[in-house]
Structure formats: C-alpha cells, structure tokens
C-alpha beads as a LAMMPS data file, in Angstrom:
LAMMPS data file: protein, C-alpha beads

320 atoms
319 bonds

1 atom types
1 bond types

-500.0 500.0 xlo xhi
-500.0 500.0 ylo yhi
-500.0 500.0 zlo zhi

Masses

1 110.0

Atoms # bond

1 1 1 131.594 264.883 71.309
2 1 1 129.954 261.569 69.614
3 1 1 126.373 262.883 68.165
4 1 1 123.792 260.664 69.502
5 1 1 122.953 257.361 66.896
6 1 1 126.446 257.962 64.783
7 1 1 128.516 255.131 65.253
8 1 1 131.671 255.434 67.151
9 1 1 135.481 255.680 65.088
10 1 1 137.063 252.791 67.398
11 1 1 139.789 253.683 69.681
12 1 1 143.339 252.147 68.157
13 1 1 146.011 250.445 69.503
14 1 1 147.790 250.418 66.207
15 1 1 147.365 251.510 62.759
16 1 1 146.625 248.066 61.694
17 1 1 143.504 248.076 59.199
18 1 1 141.443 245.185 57.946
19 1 1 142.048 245.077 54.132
20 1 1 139.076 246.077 51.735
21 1 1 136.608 247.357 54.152
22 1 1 134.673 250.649 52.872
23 1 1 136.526 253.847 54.046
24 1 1 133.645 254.541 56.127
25 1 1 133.252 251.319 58.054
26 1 1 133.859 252.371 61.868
27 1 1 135.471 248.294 62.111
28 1 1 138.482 248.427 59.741
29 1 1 140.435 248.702 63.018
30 1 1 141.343 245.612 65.515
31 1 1 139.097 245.885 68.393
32 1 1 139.866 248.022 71.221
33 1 1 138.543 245.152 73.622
34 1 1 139.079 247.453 76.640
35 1 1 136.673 250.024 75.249
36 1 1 134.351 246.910 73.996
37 1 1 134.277 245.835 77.757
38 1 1 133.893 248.711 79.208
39 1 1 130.840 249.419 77.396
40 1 1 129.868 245.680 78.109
41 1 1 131.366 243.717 80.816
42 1 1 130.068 240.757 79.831
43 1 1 132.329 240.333 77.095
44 1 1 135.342 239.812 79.787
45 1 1 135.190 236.522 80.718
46 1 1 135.410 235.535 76.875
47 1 1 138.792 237.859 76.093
48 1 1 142.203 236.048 76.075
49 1 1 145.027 236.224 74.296
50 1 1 145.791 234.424 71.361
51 1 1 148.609 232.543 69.797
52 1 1 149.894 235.966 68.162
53 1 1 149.397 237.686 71.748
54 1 1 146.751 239.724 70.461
55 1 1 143.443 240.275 72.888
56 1 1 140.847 238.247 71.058
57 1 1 137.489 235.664 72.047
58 1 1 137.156 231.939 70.725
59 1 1 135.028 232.278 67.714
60 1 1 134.529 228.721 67.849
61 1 1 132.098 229.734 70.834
62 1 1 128.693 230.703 69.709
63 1 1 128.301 232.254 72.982
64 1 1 131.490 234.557 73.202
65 1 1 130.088 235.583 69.583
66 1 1 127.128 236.629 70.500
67 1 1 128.429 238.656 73.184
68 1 1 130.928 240.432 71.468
69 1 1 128.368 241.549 68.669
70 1 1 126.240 242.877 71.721
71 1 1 129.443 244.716 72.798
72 1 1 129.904 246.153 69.271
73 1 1 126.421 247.770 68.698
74 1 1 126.315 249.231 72.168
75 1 1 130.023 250.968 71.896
76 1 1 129.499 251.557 68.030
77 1 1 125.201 252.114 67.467
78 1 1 123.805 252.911 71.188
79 1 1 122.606 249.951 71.221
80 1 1 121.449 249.285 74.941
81 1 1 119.842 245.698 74.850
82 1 1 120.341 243.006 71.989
83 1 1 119.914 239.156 71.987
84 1 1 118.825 236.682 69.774
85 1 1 117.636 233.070 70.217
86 1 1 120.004 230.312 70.459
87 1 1 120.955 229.190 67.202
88 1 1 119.826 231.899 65.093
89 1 1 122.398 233.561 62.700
90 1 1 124.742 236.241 64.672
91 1 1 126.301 237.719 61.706
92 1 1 129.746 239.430 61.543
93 1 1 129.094 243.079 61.744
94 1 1 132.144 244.605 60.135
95 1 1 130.703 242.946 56.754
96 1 1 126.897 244.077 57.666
97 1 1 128.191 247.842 58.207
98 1 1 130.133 247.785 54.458
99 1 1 126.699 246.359 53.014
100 1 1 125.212 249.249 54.312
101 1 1 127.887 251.899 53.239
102 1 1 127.925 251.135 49.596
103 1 1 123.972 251.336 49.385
104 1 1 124.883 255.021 50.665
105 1 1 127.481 255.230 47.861
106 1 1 124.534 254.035 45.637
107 1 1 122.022 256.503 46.594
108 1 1 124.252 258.852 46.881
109 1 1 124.970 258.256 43.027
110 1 1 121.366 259.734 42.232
111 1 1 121.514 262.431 44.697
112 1 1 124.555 264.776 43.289
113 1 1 127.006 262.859 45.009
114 1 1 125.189 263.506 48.618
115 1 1 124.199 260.700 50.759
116 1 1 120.396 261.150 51.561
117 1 1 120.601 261.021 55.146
118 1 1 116.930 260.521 57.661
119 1 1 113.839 258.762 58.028
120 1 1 112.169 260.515 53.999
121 1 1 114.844 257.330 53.002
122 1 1 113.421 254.105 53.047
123 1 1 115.268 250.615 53.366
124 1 1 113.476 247.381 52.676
125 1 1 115.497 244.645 53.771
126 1 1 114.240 240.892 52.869
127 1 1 115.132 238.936 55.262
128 1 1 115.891 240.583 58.493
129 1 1 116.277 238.217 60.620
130 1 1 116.275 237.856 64.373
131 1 1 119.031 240.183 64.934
132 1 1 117.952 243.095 62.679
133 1 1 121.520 244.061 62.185
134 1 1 121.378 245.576 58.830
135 1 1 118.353 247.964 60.285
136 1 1 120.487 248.893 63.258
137 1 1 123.309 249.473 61.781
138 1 1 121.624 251.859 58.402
139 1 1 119.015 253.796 60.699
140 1 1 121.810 254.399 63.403
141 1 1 124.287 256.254 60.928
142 1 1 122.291 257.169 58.213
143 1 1 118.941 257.331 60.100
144 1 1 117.273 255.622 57.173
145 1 1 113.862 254.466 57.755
146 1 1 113.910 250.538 57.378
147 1 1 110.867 247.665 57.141
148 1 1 112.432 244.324 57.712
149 1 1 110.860 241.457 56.329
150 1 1 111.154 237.417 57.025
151 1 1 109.151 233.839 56.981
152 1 1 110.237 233.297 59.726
153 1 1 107.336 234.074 62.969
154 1 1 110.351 233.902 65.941
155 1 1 113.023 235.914 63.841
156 1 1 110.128 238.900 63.382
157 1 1 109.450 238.413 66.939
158 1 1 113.292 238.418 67.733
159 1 1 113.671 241.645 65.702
160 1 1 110.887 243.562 67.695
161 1 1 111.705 242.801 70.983
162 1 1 115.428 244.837 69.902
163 1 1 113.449 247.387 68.613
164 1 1 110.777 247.854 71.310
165 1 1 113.784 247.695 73.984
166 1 1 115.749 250.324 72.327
167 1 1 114.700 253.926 72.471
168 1 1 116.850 254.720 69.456
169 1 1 115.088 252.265 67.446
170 1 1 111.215 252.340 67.862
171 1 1 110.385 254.911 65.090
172 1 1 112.632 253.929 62.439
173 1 1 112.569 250.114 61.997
174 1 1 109.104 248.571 61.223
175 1 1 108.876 244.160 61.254
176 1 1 106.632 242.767 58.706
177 1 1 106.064 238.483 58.712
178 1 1 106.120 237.621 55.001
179 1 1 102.897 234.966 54.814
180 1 1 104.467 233.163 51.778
181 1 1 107.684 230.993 51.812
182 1 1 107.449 231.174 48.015
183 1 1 107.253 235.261 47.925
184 1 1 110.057 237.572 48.648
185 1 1 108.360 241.368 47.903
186 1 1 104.313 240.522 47.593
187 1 1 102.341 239.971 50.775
188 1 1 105.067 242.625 52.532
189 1 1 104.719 245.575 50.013
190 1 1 101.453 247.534 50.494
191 1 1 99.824 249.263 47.354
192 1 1 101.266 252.436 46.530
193 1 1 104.159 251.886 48.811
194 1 1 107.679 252.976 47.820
195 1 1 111.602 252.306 48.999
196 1 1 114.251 254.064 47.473
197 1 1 116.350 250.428 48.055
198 1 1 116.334 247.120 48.807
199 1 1 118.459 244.948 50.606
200 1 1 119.123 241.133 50.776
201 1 1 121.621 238.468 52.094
202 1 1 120.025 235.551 50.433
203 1 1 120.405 231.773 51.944
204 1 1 123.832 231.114 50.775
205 1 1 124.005 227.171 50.266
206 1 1 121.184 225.487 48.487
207 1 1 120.907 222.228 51.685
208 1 1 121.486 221.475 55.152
209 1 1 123.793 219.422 54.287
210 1 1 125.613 221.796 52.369
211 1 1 125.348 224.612 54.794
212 1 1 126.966 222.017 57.739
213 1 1 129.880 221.169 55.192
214 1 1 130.274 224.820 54.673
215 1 1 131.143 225.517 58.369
216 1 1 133.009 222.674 59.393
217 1 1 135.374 223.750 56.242
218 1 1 135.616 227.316 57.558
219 1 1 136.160 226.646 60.996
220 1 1 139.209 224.121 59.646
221 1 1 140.547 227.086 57.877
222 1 1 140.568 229.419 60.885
223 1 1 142.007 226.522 62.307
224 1 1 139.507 226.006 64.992
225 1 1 138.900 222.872 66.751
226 1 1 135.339 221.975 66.793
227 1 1 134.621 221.885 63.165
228 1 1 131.120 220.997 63.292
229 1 1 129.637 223.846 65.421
230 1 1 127.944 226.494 63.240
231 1 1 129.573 229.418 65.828
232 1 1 127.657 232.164 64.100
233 1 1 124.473 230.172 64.139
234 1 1 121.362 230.214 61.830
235 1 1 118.263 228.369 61.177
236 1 1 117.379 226.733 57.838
237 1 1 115.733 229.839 56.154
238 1 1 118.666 232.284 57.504
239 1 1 121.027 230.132 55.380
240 1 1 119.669 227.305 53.222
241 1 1 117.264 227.419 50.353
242 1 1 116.329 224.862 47.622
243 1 1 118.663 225.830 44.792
244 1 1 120.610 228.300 47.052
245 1 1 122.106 231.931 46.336
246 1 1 121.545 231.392 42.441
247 1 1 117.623 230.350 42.737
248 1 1 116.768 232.753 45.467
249 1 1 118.238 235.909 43.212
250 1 1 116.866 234.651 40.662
251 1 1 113.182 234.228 41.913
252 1 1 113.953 237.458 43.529
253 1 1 114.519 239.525 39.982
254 1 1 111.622 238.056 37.990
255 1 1 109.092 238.995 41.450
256 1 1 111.204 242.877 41.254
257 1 1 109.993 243.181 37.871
258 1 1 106.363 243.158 38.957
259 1 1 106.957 245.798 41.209
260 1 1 109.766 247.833 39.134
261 1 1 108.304 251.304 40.705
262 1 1 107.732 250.800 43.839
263 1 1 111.295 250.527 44.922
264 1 1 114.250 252.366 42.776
265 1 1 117.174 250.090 43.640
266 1 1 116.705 246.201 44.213
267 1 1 120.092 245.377 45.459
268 1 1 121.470 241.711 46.539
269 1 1 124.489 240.332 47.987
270 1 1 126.017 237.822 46.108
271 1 1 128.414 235.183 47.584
272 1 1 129.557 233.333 44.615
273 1 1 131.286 234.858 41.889
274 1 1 130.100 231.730 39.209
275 1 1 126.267 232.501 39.242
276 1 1 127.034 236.195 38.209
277 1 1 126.529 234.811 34.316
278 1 1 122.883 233.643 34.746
279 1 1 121.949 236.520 37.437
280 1 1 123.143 239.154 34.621
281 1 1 120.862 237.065 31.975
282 1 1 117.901 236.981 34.184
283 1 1 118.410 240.776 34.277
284 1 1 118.490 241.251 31.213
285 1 1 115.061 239.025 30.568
286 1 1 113.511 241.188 32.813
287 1 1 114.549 244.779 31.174
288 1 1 116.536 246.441 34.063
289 1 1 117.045 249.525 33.036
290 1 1 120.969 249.213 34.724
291 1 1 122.889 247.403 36.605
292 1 1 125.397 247.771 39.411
293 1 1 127.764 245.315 40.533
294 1 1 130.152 246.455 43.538
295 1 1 132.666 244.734 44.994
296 1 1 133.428 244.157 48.649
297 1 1 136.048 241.947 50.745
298 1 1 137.146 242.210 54.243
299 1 1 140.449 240.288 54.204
300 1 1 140.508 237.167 52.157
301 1 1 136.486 237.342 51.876
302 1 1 135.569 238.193 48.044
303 1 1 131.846 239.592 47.817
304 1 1 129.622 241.309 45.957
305 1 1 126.470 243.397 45.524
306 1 1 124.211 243.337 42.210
307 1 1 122.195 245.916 42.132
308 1 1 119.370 246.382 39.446
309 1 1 116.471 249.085 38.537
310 1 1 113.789 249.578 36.538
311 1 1 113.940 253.669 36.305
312 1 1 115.400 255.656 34.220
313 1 1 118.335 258.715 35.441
314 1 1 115.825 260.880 35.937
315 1 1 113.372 259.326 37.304
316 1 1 115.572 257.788 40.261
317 1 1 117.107 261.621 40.682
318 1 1 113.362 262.631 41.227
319 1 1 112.616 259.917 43.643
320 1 1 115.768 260.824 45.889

Bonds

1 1 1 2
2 1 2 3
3 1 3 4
4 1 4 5
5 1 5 6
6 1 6 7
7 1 7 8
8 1 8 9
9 1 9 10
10 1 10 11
11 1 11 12
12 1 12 13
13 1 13 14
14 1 14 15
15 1 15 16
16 1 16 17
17 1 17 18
18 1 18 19
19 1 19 20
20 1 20 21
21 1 21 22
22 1 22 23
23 1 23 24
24 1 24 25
25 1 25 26
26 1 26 27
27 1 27 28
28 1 28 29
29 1 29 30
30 1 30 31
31 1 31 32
32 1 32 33
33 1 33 34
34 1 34 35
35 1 35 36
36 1 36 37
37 1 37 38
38 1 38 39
39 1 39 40
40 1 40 41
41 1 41 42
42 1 42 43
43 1 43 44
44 1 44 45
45 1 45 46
46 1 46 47
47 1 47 48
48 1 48 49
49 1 49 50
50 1 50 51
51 1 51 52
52 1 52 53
53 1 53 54
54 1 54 55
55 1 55 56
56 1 56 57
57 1 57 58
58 1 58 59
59 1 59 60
60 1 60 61
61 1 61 62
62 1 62 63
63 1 63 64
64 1 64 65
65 1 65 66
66 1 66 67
67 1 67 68
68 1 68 69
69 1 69 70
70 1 70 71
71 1 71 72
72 1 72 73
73 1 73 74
74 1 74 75
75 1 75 76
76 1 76 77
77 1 77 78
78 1 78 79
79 1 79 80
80 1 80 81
81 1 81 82
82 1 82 83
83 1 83 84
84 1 84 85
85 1 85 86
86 1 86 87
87 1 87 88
88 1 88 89
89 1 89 90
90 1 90 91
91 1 91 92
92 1 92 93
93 1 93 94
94 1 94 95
95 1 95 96
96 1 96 97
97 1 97 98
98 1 98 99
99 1 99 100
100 1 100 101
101 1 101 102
102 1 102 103
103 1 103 104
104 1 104 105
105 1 105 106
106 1 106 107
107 1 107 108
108 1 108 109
109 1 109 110
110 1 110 111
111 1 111 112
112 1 112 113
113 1 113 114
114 1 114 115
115 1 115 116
116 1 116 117
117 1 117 118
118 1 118 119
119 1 119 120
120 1 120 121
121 1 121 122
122 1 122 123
123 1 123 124
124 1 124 125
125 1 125 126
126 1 126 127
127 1 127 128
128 1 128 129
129 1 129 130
130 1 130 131
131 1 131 132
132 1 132 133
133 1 133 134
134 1 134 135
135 1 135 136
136 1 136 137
137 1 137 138
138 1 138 139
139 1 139 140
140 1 140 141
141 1 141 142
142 1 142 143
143 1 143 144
144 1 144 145
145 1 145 146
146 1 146 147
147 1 147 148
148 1 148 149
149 1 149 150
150 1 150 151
151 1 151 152
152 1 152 153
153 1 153 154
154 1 154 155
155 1 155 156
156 1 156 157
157 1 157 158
158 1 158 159
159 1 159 160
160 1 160 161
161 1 161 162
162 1 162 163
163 1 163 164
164 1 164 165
165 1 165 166
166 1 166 167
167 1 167 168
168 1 168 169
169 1 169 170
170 1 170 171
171 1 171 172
172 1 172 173
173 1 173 174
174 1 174 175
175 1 175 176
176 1 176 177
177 1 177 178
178 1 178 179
179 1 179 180
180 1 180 181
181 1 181 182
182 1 182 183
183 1 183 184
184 1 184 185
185 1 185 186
186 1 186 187
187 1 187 188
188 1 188 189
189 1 189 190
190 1 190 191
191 1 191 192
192 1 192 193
193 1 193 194
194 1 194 195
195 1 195 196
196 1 196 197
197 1 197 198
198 1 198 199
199 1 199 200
200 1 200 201
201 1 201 202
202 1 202 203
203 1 203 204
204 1 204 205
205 1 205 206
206 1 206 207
207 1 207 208
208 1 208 209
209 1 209 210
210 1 210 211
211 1 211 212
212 1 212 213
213 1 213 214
214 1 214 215
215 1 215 216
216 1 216 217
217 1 217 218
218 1 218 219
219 1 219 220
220 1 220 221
221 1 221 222
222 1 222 223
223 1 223 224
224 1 224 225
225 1 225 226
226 1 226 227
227 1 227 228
228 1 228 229
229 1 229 230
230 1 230 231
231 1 231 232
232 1 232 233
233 1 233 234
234 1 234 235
235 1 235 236
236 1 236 237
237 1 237 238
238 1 238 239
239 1 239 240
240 1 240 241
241 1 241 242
242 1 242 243
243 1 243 244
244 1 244 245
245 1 245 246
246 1 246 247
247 1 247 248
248 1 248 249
249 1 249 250
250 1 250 251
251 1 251 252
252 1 252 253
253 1 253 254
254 1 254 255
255 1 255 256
256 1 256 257
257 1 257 258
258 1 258 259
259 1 259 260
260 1 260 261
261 1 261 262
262 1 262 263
263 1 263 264
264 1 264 265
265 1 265 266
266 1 266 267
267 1 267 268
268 1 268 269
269 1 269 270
270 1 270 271
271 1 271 272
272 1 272 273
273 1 273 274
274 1 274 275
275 1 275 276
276 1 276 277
277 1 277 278
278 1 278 279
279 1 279 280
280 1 280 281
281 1 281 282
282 1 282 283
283 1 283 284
284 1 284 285
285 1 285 286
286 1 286 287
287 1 287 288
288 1 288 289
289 1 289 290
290 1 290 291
291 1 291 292
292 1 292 293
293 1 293 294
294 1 294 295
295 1 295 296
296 1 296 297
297 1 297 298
298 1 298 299
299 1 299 300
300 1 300 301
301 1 301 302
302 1 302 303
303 1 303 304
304 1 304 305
305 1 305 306
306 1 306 307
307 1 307 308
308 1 308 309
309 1 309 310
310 1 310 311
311 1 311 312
312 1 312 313
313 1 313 314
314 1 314 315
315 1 315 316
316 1 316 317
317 1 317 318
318 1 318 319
319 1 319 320
C-alpha cells in the first residue's frame, strides 16, 4: 500500500524510460494517462492520440498543460487542489522532481550516505513561484521543510492558496514576499536562521525579447504549430532578468557569501553550459570552500546544478 505523501511509481504500459532522469524520479516512465484521468477527469477532454499512436495532450495548449500537471501531483504527491494564474510559468515536473532528487544525493553526501528525510531539513527555494512545485514535490517525498521565496506579490499569493487548500501541505511549506527586486537571500532570511540547502531556477534569458524567441524556437523543434505561444507560461520575473542566467548566479554567489553560515549548500540550476567559466571564477572570488557541479538531462535536455558552500566537511556533517 502507497504510504501517505510518497509519490506514486507510475503504472507502465511498456518498459520505455525517458533517458537521463535520476533513478528515483517516479516520471522516467510514459504516462499511464488512464491512471492520470482517473485521478483527474479533467485531463480527458485534452488526451488524443498522436502521430506515433501514442495517448498524449497538445503541449502547444497552455490549458491542456496545466491540467495535466494538476493530474500529475494529485496521482503522484496527493495533491488535491492546484492552479495557477493564467500565464504564470507551469513548469515540466519530471525535470522539477530530478532537481529535487540530486539535492537528496547532496545531502545525503554529508549524512553517511543517508538521505535526511522530515521537517529538522530545511529547503529554501528562491523563487518559488506561483505553482510551488519544487516545495510540493521535496516536502511530499522527502518531507523536507521548505520557505519559498519571490518578488513577485500574486506568485506568493498563488503559492499559498495551494498550500492553505492542501492538508498535506500547511505545515511544511512557509511563503515569504522578497521586498527587494535587487536581493535574492536578505530581506527573506531572518537572523540566526539556518537551511541545510538552497534551491534556484534562475530567469533563464536575459529580455523579453529573448525569452519570446526562445519559445517560438522550441515549439518549432517539437514541431508544433503555433510558435509564438509561451505553452508553459511565465511572467517576466519567472523567466527574464537583465543580464539573464549568468548575472542572476552571479549576484546570487557574491549575496551567499554574506550569509556563508546560515545555509550549508547554495545550489543553482544552470541552463547554459558557456557561463560555467565565469560562475566557477566568481566562486572562487568569493572563497567557497567546494564546489559541486551535477549533471542532469531528460532526453535531449542538457542541465546542470552548481552547487557551492562555505563550510568545511565537518562542519556540514554536524549541521546534517
């Protein structure tokens, strides 16, 4: 019997497995759409078959997206009631879930090779969003205690309405508004507060303009024919900055440095392989004590986390 708030393994229809997703990650499968409707039957209307005669939705539709995430974290995280506004980001959630699963692998690194599991863990994720994915998804399997952080006043207020309608949620996720659009840890992080890890999917493209050429490209690729609709949505914060991926990091390592103790892992995704040279220099300016780079893909996708800290071996072994 499924324990209550462990995600589900997904029924199979074949042995088919995505390529490159962590050995953990509950998606590597196809989806069993039958099980995904049956959980949520809104998600029928938007299930056809595709060209390969496979059961699948139209991911050029922001709307069948959104629906089949809400399908996925109520079959996979008891996740009774999710939305988001329209046009907010609805991320993928077989990529959120690895994200997660190799900050386990981290921690687990300073904790003889034992994933610290409950609330005494505590996530600080930059940026959550109005979907609070990344908190679902850690304090459902790992029960990890998360704060989720963004400039953004309707995102927080997106974020707490899932939390406050989902019994499962209410006393492990906390929302925090950060007050500063040129802060990423102070004005969040209260005095003699402390996270054993951070997490962040930093804006990826560094304009509008940029982000909208972005998506029109990928959509081409998946050879989808309205190439200008941003299908998994997002607002300008969710996935533009000024200077992009490379500036936000890099703000984001010289800020970490002022508060080097009070979380043991700063961790980032990183999207583009080319600004790993001046992310490792900033590092270095800064004195990390080590750094982590991990790599992730889910099919043709090539990620990456960095992950930096400013304690010593034994001082993050104490701290677990």
């Amino acid at each position: 019997m499924q324990k209550k708030g462990k995600p589900k393994e997904q029924k199979l229809k074949d042995s088919t497995e995505k390529s490159g997703l962590h050995p953990r990650n509950p998606h590597r499968f196809r989806y069993d759409f039958n099980a995904l409707i049956a959980s949520c039957s809104d998600l029928e209307k938007f299930v056809s078959l595709n060209k390969f005669g496979d059961e699948s939705i139209d991911f050029a539709n922001p709307d069948a997206v959104k629906i089949l995430n809400r399908a996925i974290l109520k079959y996979f995280y008891q996740i009774s009631l999710w939305d988001i506004p329209r046009n907010y980001l609805c991320p993928p959630i077989p990529g959120r879930a690895d994200y997660i699963h190799y900050i386990a692998d981290l921690l687990a690194a300073d904790n003889k090779n034992q994933i610290p599991t409950g609330k005494k863990t505590k996530v600080l994720d930059i940026g959550v969003g109005a979907n609070c994915v990344y908190p679902i998804i850690g304090s459902q399997t790992y029960g990890w205690y998360f704060i989720g952080t963004d400039i953004d006043p309707i995102a927080i207020k997106s974020a707490q309405n899932i939390i406050q309608s989902n019994s499962v949620l209410t006393d492990k996720i906390e929302c925090r508004l950060q007050p500063s659009t040129n802060k990423i840890f102070m004005g969040v992080i209260k005095p003699n507060e402390f996270f054993d890890v951070s997490i962040c999917n930093p804006p990826f493209h560094a304009s509008a303009e940029e982000a909208a050429t972005g998506s029109q490209r990928k959509n081409k690729n998946l050879g989808l024919k309205n190439t200008a609709q941003l299908n998994f949505g997002g607002q300008n914060a969710e996935i533009w900055c000024e200077g992009g991926e490379e500036v936000f990091v890099r703000n984001m390592i010289f800020e970490s440095k002022e508060i080097g103790q009070q979380i043991t892992w700063f961790t980032s995704l990183i999207a583009k392989k080319e600004h790993l040279t001046s992310i490792y220099y900033y590092l270095k300016k800064v004195n990390a004590v080590e750094v982590k780079t991990i790599n992730m893909a889910q099919g043709q996708k090539v990620s990456r986390i960095v992950a930096w800290t400013f304690k010593s071996d034994a001082e993050r072994k104490i701290s677990i």
